[in-house]
KEKE-443611 format. One record per atom (N, C-alpha, C, CB): residue number from 1; residue in three letters; atom name; x, y, z. Coordinates in pm, whole numbers, padded with zeros to 5 digits. Glycine has a CB too. Example, Ala and Ser with C-alpha at 12.3 -4.5 7.8 and 13.67 -1.06 7.14 Angstrom:
! KEKE-443611
[pt 1 'ALA' 'N' [01319 -00569 00780]]
[pt 1 'ALA' 'CA' [01230 -00450 00780]]
[pt 1 'ALA' 'C' [01320 -00330 00780]]
[pt 1 'ALA' 'CB' [01131 -00447 00905]]
[pt 2 'SER' 'N' [01285 -00225 00708]]
[pt 2 'SER' 'CA' [01367 -00106 00714]]
[pt 2 'SER' 'C' [01290 00003 00787]]
[pt 2 'SER' 'CB' [01408 -00060 00572]]
***
This chain:
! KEKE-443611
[pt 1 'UNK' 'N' [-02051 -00433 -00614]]
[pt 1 'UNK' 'CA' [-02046 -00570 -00568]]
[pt 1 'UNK' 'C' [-01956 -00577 -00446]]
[pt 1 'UNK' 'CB' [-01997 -00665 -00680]]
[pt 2 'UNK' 'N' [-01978 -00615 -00374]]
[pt 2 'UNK' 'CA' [-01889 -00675 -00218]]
[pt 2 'UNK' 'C' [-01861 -00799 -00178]]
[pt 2 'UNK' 'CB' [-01952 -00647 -00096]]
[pt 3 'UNK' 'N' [-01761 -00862 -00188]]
[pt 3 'UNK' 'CA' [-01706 -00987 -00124]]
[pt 3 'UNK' 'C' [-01704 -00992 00026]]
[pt 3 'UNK' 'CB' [-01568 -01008 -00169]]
[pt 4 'UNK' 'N' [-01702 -01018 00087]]
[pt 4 'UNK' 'CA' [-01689 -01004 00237]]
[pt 4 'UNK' 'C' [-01672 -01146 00281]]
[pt 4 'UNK' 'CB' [-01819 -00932 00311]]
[pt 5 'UNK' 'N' [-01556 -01194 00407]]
[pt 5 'UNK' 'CA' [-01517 -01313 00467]]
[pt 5 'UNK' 'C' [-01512 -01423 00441]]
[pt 5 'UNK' 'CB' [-01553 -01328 00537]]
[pt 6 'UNK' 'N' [-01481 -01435 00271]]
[pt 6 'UNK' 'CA' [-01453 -01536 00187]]
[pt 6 'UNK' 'C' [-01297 -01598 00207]]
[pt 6 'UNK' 'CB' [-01478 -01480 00048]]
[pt 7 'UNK' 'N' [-01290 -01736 00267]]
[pt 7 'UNK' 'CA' [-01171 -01819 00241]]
[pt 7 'UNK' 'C' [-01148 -01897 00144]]
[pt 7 'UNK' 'CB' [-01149 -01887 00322]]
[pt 8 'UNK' 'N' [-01058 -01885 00029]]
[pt 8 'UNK' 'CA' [-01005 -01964 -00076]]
[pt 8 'UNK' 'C' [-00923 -02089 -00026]]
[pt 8 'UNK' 'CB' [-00919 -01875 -00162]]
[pt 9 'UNK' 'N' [-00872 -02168 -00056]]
[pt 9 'UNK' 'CA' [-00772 -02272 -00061]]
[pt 9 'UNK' 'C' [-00815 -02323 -00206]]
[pt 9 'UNK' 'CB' [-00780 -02391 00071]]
[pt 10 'UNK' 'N' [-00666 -02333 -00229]]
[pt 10 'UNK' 'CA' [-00628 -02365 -00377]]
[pt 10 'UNK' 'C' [-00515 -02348 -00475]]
[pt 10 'UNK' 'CB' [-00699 -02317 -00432]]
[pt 11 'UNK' 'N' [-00478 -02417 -00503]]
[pt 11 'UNK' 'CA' [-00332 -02416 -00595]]
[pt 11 'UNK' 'C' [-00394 -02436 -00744]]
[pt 11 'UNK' 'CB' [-00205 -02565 -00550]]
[pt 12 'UNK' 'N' [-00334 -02339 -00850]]
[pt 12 'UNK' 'CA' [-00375 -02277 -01018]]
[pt 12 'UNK' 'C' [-00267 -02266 -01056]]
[pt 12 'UNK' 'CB' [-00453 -02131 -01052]]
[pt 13 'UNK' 'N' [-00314 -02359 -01185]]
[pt 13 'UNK' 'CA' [-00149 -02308 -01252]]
[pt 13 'UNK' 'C' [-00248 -02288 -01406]]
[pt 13 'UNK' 'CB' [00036 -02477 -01255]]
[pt 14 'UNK' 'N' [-00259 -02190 -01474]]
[pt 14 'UNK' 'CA' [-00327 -02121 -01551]]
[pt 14 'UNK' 'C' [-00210 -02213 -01681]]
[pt 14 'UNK' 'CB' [-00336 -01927 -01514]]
[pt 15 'UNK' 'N' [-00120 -02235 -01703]]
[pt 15 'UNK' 'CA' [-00107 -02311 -01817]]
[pt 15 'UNK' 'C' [-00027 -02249 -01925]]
[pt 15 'UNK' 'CB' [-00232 -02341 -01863]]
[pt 16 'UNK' 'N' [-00105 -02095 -01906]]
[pt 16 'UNK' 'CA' [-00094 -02007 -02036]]
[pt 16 'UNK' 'C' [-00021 -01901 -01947]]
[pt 16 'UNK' 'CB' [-00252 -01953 -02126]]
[pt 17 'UNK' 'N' [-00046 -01801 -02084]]
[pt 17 'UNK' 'CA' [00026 -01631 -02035]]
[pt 17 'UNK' 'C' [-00086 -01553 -02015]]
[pt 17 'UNK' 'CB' [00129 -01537 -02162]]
[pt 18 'UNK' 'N' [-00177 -01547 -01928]]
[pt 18 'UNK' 'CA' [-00315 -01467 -01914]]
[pt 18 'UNK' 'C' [-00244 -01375 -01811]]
[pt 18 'UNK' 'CB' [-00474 -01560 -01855]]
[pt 19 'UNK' 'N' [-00277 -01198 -01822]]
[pt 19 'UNK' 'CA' [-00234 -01084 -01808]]
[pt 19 'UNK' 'C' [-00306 -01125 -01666]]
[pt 19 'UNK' 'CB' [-00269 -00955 -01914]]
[pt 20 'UNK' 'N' [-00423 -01128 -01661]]
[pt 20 'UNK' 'CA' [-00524 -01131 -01496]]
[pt 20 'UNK' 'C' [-00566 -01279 -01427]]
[pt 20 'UNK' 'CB' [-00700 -01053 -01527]]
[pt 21 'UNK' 'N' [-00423 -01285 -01336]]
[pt 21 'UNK' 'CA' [-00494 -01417 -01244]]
[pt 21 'UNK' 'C' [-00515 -01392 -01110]]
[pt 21 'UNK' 'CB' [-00407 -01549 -01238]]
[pt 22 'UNK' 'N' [-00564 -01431 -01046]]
[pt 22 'UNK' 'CA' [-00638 -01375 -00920]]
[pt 22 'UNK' 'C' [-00678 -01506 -00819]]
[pt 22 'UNK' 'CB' [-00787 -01287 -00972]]
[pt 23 'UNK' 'N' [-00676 -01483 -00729]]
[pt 23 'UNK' 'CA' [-00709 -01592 -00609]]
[pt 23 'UNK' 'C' [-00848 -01551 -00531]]
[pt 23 'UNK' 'CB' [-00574 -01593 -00486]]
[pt 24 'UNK' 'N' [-00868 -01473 -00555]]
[pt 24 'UNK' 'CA' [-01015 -01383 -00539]]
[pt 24 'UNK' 'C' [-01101 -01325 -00647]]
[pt 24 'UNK' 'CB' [-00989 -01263 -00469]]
[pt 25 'UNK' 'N' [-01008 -01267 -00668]]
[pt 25 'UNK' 'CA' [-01100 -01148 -00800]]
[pt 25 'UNK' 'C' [-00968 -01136 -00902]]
[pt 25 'UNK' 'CB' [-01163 -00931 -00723]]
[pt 26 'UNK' 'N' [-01008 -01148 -01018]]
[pt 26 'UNK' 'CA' [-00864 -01116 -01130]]
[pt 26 'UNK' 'C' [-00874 -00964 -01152]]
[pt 26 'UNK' 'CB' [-00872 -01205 -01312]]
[pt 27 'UNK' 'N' [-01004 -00888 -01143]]
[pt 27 'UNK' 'CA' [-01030 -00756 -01167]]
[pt 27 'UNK' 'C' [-01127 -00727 -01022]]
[pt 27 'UNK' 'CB' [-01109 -00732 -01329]]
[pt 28 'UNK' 'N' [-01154 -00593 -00978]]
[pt 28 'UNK' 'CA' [-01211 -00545 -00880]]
[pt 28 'UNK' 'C' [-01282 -00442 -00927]]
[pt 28 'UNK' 'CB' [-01132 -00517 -00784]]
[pt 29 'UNK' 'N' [-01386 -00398 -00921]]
[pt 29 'UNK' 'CA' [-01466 -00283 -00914]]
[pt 29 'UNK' 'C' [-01591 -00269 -00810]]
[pt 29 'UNK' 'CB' [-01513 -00269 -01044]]
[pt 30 'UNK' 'N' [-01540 -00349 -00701]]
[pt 30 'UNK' 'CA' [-01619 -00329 -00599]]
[pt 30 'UNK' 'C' [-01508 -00315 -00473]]
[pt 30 'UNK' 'CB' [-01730 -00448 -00590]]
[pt 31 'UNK' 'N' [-01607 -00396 -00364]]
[pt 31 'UNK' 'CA' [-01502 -00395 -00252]]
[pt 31 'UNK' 'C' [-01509 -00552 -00206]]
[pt 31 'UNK' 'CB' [-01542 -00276 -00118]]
[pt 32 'UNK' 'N' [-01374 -00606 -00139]]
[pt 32 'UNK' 'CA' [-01289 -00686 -00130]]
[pt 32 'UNK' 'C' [-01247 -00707 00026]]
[pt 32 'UNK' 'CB' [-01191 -00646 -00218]]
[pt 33 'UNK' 'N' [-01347 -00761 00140]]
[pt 33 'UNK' 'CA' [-01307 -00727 00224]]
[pt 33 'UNK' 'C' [-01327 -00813 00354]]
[pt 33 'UNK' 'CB' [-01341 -00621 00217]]
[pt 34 'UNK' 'N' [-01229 -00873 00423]]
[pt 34 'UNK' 'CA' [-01161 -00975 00509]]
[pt 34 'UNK' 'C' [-01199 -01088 00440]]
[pt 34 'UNK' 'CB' [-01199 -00981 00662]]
[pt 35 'UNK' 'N' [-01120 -01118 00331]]
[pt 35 'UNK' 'CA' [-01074 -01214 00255]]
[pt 35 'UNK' 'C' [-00949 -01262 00256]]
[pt 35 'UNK' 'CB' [-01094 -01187 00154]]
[pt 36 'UNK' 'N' [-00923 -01391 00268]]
[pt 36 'UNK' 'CA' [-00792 -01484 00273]]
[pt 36 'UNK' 'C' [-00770 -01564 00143]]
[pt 36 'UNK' 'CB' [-00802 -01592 00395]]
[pt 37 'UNK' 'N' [-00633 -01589 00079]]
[pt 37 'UNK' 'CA' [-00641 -01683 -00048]]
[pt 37 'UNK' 'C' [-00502 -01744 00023]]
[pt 37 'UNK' 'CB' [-00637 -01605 -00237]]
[pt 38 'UNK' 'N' [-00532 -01875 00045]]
[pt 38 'UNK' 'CA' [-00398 -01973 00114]]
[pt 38 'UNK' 'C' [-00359 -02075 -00076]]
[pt 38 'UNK' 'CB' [-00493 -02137 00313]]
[pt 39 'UNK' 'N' [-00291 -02066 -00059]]
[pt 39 'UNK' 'CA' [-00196 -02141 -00196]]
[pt 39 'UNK' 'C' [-00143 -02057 -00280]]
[pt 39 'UNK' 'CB' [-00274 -02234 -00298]]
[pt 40 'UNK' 'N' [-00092 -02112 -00421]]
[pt 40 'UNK' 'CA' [-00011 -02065 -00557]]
[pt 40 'UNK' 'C' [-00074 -02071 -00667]]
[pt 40 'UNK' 'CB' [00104 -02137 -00589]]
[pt 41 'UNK' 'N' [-00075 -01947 -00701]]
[pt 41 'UNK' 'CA' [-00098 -01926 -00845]]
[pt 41 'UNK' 'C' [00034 -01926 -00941]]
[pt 41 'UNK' 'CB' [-00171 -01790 -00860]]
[pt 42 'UNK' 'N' [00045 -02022 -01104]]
[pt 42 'UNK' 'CA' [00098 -02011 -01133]]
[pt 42 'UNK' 'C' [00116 -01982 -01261]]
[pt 42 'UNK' 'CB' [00121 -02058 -01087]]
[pt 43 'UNK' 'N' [00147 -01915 -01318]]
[pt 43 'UNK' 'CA' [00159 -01845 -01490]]
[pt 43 'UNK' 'C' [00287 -01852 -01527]]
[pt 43 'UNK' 'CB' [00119 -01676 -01515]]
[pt 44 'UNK' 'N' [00268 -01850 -01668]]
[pt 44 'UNK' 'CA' [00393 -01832 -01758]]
[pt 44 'UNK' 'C' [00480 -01678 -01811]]
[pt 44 'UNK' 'CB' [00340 -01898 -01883]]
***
């Protein structure tokens, strides 16, 4: 799978204690590439 020249905007506040948060991808097994994530992620 390939992402390519994806812009995020966005502020997350997940609430909980989740191990994988991500502004793009929480996990990757592809490629990831000229991607921007502008804001905060926030966990416990």
């Amino acid at each position: 799978m390939k992402v390519k020249n994806l812009e995020v905007d966005m502020n997350f506040d997940s609430g909980d204690t989740r191990k994988n948060i991500g502004g793009i991808a929480t996990k990757n097994f592809g490629l990831i590439e000229n991607c921007i994530f502008n804001g905060e992620i926030k966990g416990k």
